[in-house]
Steps between C-alpha positions, in 0.01 A plus 500: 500500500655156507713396742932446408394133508259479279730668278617279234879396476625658178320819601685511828856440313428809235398705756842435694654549197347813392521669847879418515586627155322836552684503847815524263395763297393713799870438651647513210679196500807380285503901394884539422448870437747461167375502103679375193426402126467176342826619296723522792346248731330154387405472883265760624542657839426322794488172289642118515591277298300142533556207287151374554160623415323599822121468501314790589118579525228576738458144635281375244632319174166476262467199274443633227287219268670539153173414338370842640801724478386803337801809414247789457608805378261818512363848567698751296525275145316438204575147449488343889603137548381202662759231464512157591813331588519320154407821375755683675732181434473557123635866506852542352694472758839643671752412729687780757773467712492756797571573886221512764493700830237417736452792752529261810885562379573212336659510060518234310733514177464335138099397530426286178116604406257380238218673354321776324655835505293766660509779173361181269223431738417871517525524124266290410204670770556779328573736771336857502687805544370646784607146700758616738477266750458111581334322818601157512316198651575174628271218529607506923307878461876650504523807310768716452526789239732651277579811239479463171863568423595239680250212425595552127882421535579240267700280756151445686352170479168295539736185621336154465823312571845592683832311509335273179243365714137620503466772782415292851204583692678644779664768297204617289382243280354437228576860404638808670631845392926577550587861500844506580605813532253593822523278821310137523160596597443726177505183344166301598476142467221267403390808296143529377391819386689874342265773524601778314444835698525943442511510860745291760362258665762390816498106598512289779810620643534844338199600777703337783810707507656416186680665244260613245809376194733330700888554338716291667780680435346838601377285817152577429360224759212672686305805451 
């Protein structure tokens, strides 16, 4: 076994970070014990209101060479995809206007997003019927998962640029995937790969004390 020194930096930092976010879920931190609905509430439980964008990850920010970016989309399809970013560029695209809740408690209103709308990418992989699930992948070897139900919502997006301005590196670019409705982390950036699954499949955090949906207004933070 190698000694902590030998232990490179970034691995040090994302195991600090990982140990102290599963620390949270085990005490249940920032639980308010209270639920609501997006109709009565725009601000979930437990939640405040930033005017920044915080940056958030597990202490490694990929660079991502846009010459290699591939968006794959497979397993449960008859048509997958392997797109390029001027492939993926070329795609009709879409423009949505939504809040974001990030489970470390923070909401952001009004989020300006650019890019290809999750039911058009879907459409044309030809998804099979028996595809109830997605596993999602990020080129940092994030994943996260999600139901069907709510991966097909028509306000998701495969966002290449927010605020006007291609997507920075720092908060997912060139690509990532914005699910609104669920908190922060069901939303992967640098995103690299949909697998289309029968079975769930949890992700990174989903097997370290995380909510297995996460609601924010039901306060579905951990498991």
């Amino acid at each position: 076994m190698a000694e902590e020194d030998d232990v490179p930096l970034a691995g040090k930092v994302r195991d600090k970070l990982v140990a102290a976010k599963q620390g949270w879920a085990r005490d249940g931190r920032l639980l308010t014990g209270t639920t609501s609905t997006p109709e009565r509430d725009r601000l979930p439980p437990g939640q405040r209101l930033v005017n920044d964008f915080p940056v958030l990850d597990l202490g490694v920010q990929p660079d991502v060479n846009r010459a290699n970016f591939r968006l794959r989309v497979e397993g449960l399809c008859a048509a997958p995809l392997r797109l390029t970013l001027d492939e993926f560029m070329a795609l009709p695209q879409q423009e949505r206007v939504n809040d974001i809740h990030c489970v470390t408690q923070w909401s952001r209103y009004d989020n300006s997003w650019q890019g290809v709308p999750v039911p058009d990418l879907l459409a044309m992989a030809r998804v099979k019927d028996e595809a109830r699930f997605v596993s999602l992948t990020s080129y940092d070897g994030y994943t996260t998962n999600l139901a069907m139900e709510d991966f097909v919502r028509p306000e998701n997006l495969f966002a290449h640029a927010w605020a006007g301005a291609p997507l920075e590196r720092q908060h997912g670019g060139p690509v990532r995937l914005v699910v609104p409705h669920l908190y922060f982390w069901k939303s992967p950036k640098w995103i690299t790969r949909v697998e289309l699954l029968r079975e769930d499949r949890p992700g990174f955090w989903e097997v370290r004390g995380y909510s297995n949906r996460g609601d924010p207004w039901q306060e579905e933070r951990y498991a």
